[in-house]
N, C-alpha and C positions, 0 to 999 in steps of 0.2 A: 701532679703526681710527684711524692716525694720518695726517698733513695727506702729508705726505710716502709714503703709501700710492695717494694721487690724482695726485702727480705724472708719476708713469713711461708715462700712457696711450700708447697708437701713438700714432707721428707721423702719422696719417696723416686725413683731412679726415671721417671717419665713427666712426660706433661699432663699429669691426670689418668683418670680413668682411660679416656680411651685410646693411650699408649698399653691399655692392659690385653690390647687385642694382639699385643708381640708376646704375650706370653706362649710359652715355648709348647705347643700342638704336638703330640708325638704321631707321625706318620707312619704307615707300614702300606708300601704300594707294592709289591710282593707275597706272595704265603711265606718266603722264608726269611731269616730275623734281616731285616732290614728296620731302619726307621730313620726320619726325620732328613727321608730324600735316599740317594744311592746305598748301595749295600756296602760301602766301606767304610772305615772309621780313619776322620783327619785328627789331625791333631787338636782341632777346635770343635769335633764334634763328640758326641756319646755313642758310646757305645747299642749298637742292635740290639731292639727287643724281638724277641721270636714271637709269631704270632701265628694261629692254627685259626681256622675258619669255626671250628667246632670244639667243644672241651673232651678231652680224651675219654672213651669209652660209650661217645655217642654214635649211636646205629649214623653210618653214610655211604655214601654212593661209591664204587669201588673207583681210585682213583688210578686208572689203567686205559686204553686206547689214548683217541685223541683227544680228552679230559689231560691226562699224563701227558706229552704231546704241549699241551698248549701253557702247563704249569711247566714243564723245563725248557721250552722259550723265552718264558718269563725271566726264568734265570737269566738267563742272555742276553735279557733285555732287546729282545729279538720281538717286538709288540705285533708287528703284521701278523707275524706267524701264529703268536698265542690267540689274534684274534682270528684269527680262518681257522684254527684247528676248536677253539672253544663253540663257535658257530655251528661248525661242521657236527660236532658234539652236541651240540643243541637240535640241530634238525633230526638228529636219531631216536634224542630224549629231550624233548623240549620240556620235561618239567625238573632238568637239571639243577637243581641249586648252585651247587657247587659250579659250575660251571657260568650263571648267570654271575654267582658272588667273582668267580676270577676277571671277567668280562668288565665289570665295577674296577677293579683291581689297573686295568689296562687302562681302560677309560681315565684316571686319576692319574696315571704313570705321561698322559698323554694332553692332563691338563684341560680333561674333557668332564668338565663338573654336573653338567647337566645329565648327558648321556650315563654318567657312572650314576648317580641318584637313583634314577629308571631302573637300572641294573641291580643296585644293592636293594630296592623296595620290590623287584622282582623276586629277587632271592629270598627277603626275608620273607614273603607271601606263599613261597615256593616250601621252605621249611622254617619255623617261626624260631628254632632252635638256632639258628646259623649268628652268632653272635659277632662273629665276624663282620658280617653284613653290615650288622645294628652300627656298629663302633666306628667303620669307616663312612657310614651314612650322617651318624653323628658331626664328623670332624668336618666334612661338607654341609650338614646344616650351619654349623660353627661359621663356616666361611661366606655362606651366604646370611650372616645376621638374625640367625632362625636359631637362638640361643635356647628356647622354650621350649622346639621339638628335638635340639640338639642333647639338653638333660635327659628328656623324655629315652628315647632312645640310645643314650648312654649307661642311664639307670636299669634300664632293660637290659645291657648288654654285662653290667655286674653284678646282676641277678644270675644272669646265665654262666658268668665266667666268673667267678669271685678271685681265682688267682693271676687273671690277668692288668697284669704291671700299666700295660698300654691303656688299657680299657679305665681304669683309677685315674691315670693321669689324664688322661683327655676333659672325664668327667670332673675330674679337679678344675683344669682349665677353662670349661664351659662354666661351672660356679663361678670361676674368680670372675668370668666377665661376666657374669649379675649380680655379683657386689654379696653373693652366699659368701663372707668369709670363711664362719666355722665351717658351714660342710665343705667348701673347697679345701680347708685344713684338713677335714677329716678323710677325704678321697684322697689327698697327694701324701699325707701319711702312709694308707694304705698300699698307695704303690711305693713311694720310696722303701718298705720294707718290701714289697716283692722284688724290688732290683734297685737293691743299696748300690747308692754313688753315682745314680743316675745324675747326669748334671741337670738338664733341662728338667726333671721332676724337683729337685732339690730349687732350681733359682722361682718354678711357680710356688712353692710350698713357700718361701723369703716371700713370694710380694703378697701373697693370702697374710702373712703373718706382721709386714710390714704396714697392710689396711687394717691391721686390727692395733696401730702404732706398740706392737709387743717387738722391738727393735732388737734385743736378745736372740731372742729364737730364730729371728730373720736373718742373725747377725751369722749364728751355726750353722744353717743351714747354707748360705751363699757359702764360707769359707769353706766346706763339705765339697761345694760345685765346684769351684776354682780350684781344689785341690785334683780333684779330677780334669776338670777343663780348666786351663791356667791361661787359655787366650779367649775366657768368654767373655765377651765383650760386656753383656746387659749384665750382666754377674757383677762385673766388677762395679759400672755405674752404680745399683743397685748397694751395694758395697761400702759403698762414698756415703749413699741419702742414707742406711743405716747408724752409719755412726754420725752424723750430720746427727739423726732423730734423738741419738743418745746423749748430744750434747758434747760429742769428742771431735769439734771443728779441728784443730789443727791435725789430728792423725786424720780425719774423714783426706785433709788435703796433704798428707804423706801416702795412700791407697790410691788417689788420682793421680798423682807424681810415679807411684809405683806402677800403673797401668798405661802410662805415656811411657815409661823404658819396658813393657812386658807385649805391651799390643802392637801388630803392625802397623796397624791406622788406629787411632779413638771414633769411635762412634758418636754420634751425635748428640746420644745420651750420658754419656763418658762427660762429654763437653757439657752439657747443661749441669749436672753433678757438679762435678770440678766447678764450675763459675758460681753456685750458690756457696759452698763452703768458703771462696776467695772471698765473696760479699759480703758473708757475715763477718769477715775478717776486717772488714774494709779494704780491701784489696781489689777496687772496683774497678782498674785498670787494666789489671792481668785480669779479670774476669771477661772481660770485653774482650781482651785479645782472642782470650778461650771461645769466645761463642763467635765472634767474627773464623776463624778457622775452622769451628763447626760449619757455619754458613759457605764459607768458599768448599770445603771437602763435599756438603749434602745440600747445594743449595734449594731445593725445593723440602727440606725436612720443617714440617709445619711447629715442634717443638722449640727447636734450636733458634730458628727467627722470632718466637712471639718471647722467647727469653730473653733474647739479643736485645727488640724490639721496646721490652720492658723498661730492660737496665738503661739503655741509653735515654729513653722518656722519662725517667727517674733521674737520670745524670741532669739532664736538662739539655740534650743536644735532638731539641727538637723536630728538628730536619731532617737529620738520618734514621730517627724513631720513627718519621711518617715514611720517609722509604722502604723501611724495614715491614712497615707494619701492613703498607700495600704488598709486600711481597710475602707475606705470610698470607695475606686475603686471598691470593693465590697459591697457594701450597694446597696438595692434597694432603686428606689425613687430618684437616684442620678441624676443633668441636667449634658444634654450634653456635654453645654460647660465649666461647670465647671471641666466633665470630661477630657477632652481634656489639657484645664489648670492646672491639677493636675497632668495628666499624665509629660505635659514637666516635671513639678517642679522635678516631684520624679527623672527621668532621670537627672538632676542638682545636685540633694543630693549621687544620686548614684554616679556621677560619681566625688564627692568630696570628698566621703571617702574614 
């Protein structure tokens, strides 16, 4: 393996595809605008999409007793309660939608993926309208690798909601992980105009547009997100592998330098980034240092080792390549086939010493 064998990796801010599974998921575990986790906005997050179970002026179930009751516990994140009062609301009317759909709601909030599924596929059977249902049923197929029924039911869910921002981006997401470029493009467009400045809509729209190597477009859009989120971590990596694809090596390693004085910590991706642009510089020294301090910050991050891994098998420091490269064979998150090609390699190292 020679040095120039490490050069050619993607341009792109991951280790392949399926680094595309960190593409940014918009959440809402909540009825009220919440997203992508707790109801408040840090400095490194985006801003709340609002989300309604139903599109306004659809006929629904009066939301008042302990329906109403178990939706402002929610608030409070008071979950026992929302669930003994939505129950309690159920044994009255057991063909509550609304009440199955919040039930889902709680269940997700509680990291309970299975029991929320049941819940939202009750609801949506309950009334085939609750689009709400569809969108967070989606984001759980998403998670369980159920990409196909994740579309399915995403696409249903912006038939029934066409102005919802959350509902586009998910669906965008779900495309990018089956390698749909354009219609991933064409969903995360459509929400980025329902809720301009989104950051996490804005850095999936860069990596749909970064797989289609149109580095421009991926280039506006990341600096869009940063401008809003200025400590996004993947943003910025992301950031680096576009101008990397543009052929702008030495600014691609003025934007890494720039996100080592902006960010708390570098991310792991930050760190693979940054050591491909030092490489192609020849600067295969400080690239190493780069990916060695990713590996001490994230040592089980299955990226960060099989680049480390690389470079040094390239350098020619055989030794520390087969250590690196076993400990990548353990890393979660590792792809197949790079397992596979790691496994020959170390068998080669092994059997040269």
């Amino acid at each position: 393996m020679t040095l120039t064998r490490w050069l050619p990796l993607p341009p792109t801010p991951d280790q392949g595809r399926s680094r595309l599974r960190n593409c940014a998921v918009v959440l809402a575990f909540v009825a009220a605008a919440t997203a992508c986790g707790p109801g408040y906005v840090a400095p490194d997050r985006d801003r709340g999409l609002s989300e309604s179970p139903l599109r306004p002026g659809v006929d629904h179930e009066p939301l008042s007793g302990r329906l109403l009751d178990g939706m402002n516990a929610m608030r409070d994140t008071d979950y026992e309660a929302a669930r003994q009062a939505f129950e309690e609301h159920l044994s009255k009317y057991p063909r509550s939608a609304l009440a199955m759909y919040h039930l889902g709601l709680v269940a997700m909030a509680e990291n309970k993926r299975a029991e929320a599924r049941i819940h939202f596929e009750e609801a949506i059977a309950a009334n085939p309208q609750l689009h709400g249902a569809l969108s967070n049923l989606g984001i759980l197929y998403l998670a369980d690798d159920e990409e196909v029924a994740a579309q399915k039911v995403l696409e249903q869910a912006a038939t029934l909601a066409p102005d919802d921002a959350r509902v586009w981006s998910n669906l965008g997401a779900v495309r990018l992980r089956r390698g749909l470029w354009s219609e991933a493009i064409e969903a995360l467009k459509k929400a980025s105009e329902l809720a301009p400045g989104h950051g996490s809509i804005l850095y999936n729209l860069a990596l749909a547009w970064m797989e289609r190597q149109e580095y421009g477009e991926a280039l506006k859009a990341l600096d869009q997100a940063l401008e809003m989120r200025p400590r996004f971590a993947q943003a910025w990596a992301a950031k680096v592998a576009c101008l990397q694809g543009l052929g702008r090596v030495a600014e691609a390693e003025q934007v890494g330098r720039e996100a080592e004085r902006t960010l708390p910590q570098l991310g792991p991706d930050n760190r693979v980034a940054l050591a491909r642009v030092l490489v192609l510089q020849r600067k295969v020294d400080d690239a190493i240092e780069q990916l060695n301090k990713g590996v001490e910050q994230y040592p089980d991050d299955a990226g960060a080792l099989l680049a480390l891994g690389e470079l040094l098998d390239a350098k020619g420091d055989k030794v520390a390549a087969l250590e690196t490269y076993q400990r990548f064979l353990k890393a979660p998150g590792r792809r197949s086939d790079d397992v596979r090609r790691i496994r020959d390699r170390c068998k080669q190292l092994g059997a040269s010493r």
